[in-house]
TIVO-985211 format. One record per residue: residue in one letter; z, y, x of N, C-alpha, C in turn. Coordinates in pm, whole numbers, padded with zeros to 5 digits, always signed. Example, Ala and Ser with C-alpha at 12.3 -4.5 7.8 and 13.67 -1.06 7.14 Angstrom:
2
A+00780-00569+01319+00780-00450+01230+00780-00330+01320
S+00708-00225+01285+00714-00106+01367+00787+00003+01290
***
This chain:
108
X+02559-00749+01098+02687-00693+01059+02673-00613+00928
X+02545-00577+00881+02531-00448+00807+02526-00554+00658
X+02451-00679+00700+02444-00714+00613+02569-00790+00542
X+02669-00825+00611+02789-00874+00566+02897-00785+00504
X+02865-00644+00585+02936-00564+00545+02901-00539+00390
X+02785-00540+00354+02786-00454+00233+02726-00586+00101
X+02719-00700+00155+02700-00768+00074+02841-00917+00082
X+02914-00935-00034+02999-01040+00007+02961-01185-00012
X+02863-01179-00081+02742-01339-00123+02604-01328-00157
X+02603-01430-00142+02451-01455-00191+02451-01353-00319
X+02484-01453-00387+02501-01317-00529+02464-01247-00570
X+02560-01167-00482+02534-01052-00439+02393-00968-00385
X+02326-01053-00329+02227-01035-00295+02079-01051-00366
X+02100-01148-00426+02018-01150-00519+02003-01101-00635
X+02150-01031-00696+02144-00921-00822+02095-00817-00764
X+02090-00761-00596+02103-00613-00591+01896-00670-00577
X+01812-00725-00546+01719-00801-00524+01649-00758-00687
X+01697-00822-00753+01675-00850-00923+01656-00714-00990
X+01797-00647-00993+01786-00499-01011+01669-00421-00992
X+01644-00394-00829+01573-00363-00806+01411-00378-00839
X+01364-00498-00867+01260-00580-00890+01254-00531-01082
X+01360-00519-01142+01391-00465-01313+01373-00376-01290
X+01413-00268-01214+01351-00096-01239+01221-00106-01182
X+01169-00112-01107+00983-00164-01063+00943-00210-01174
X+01002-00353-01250+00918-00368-01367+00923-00264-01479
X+01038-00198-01486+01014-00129-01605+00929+00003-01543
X+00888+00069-01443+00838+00186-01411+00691+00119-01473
X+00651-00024-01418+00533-00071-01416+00466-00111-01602
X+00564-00112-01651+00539-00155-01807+00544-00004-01887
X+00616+00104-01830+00562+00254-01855+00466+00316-01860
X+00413+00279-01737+00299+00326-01685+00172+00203-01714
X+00186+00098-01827+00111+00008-01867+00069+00114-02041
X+00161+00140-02056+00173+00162-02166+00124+00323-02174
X+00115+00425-02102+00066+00531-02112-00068+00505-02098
X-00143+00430-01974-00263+00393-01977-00319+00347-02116
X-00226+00287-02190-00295+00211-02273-00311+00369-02396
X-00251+00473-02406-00279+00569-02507-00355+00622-02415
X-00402+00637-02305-00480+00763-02232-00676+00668-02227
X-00645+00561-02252-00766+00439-02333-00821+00469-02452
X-00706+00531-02519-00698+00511-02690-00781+00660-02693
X-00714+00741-02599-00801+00893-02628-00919+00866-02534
X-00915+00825-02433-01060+00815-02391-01141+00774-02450
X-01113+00659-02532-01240+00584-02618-01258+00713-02741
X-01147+00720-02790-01201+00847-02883-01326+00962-02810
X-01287+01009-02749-01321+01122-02659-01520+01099-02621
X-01502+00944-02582-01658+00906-02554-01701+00882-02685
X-01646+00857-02801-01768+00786-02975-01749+00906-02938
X-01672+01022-02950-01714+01216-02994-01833+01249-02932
X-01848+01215-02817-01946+01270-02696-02090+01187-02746
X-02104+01093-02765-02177+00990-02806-02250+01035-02979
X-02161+01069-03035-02202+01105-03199-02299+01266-03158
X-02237+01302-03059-02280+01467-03037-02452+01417-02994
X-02450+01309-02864-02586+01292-02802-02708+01250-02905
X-02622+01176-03036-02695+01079-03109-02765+01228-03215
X-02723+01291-03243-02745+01426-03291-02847+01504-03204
X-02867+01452-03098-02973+01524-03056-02861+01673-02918
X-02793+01669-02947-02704+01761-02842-02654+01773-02740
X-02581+01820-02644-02527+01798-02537-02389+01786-02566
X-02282+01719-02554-02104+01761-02523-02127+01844-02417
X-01985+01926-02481-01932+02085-02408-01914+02053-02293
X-01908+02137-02199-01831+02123-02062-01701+02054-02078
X-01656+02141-02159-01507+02091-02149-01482+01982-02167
X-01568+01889-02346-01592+01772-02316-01551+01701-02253
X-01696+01712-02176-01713+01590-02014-01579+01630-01908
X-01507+01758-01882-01429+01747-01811-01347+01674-01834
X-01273+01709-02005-01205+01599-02044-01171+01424-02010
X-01302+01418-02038-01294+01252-01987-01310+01190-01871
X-01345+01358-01781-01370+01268-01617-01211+01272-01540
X-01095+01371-01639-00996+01416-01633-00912+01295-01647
X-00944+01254-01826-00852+01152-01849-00885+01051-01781
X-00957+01002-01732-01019+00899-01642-00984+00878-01477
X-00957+01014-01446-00862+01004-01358-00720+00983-01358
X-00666+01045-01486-00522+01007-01475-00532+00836-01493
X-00663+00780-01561-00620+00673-01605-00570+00587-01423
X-00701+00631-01370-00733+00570-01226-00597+00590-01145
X-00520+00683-01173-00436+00736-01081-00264+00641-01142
X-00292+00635-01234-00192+00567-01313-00196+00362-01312
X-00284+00333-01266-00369+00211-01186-00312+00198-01047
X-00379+00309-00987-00295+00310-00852-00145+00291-00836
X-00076+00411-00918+00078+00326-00952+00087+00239-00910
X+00082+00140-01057+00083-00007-01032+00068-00061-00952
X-00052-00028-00909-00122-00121-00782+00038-00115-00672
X+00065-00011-00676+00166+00026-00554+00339-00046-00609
X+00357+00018-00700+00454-00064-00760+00453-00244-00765
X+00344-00290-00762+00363-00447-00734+00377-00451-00558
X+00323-00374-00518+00313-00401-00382+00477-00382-00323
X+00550-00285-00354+00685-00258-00370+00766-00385-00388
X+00726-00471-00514+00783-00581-00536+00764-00710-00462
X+00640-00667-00378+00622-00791-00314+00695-00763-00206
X+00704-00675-00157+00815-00614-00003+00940-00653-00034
X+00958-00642-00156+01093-00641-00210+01210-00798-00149
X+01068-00821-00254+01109-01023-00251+01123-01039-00100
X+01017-01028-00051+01005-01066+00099+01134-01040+00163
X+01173-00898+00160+01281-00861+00270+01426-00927+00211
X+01429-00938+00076+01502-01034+00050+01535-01191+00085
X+01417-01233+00087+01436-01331+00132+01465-01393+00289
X+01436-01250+00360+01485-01277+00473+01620-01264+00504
X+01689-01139+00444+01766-01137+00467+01861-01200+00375
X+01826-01287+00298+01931-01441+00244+01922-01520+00369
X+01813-01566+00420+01817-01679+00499+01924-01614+00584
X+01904-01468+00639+01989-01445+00766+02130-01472+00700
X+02171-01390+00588+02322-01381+00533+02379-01561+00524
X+02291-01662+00515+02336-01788+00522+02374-01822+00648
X+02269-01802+00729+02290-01831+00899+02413-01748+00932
X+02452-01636+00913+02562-01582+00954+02699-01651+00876
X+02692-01682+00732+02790-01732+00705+02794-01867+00719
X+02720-01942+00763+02725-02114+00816+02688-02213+00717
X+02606-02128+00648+02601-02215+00508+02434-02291+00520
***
């Protein structure tokens, strides 16, 4: 019933489907794209650490926190994703069930 009520077609169902699946992609191409500058400073961050060792020195604490830091956001920003596709795969799925059902109910 819930589903007839609030959907009047297929259509219907598959834009609100689509939509949904377009804001997931765009959260997921955000969060592609921050990774990709939090890369850009990490790689910086390690030649710095690297030029320091080649010198004969240690990098600062802070340094190394730095990059075990950015390295987590990178990891954590991975996970996202990871979760955000998984989102999309639920997505599709429950969609697609509930097309088949919205057909069976309308006789189609």
């Amino acid at each position: 019933r819930v589903l007839l009520d609030t959907f009047a077609s297929e259509d219907d169902l598959v834009l609100t489907r689509d939509g949904q699946l377009a804001h997931l992609d765009s959260q997921v191409k955000l969060t592609e794209s921050h990774i990709d500058k939090l890369q850009v400073n990490l790689d910086k961050m390690i030649d710095r650490a690297a030029d320091i060792e080649r010198r004969g020195d240690t990098p600062s604490d802070e340094m190394v926190a730095n990059i075990t830091s950015v390295r987590a956001q990178i990891a954590e920003n991975e996970a996202f994703i990871a979760t955000k596709e998984q989102e999309k795969t639920d997505i599709r799925a429950r969609f697609a069930m509930d097309i088949e059902r919205f057909r069976e109910l309308k006789g189609n």
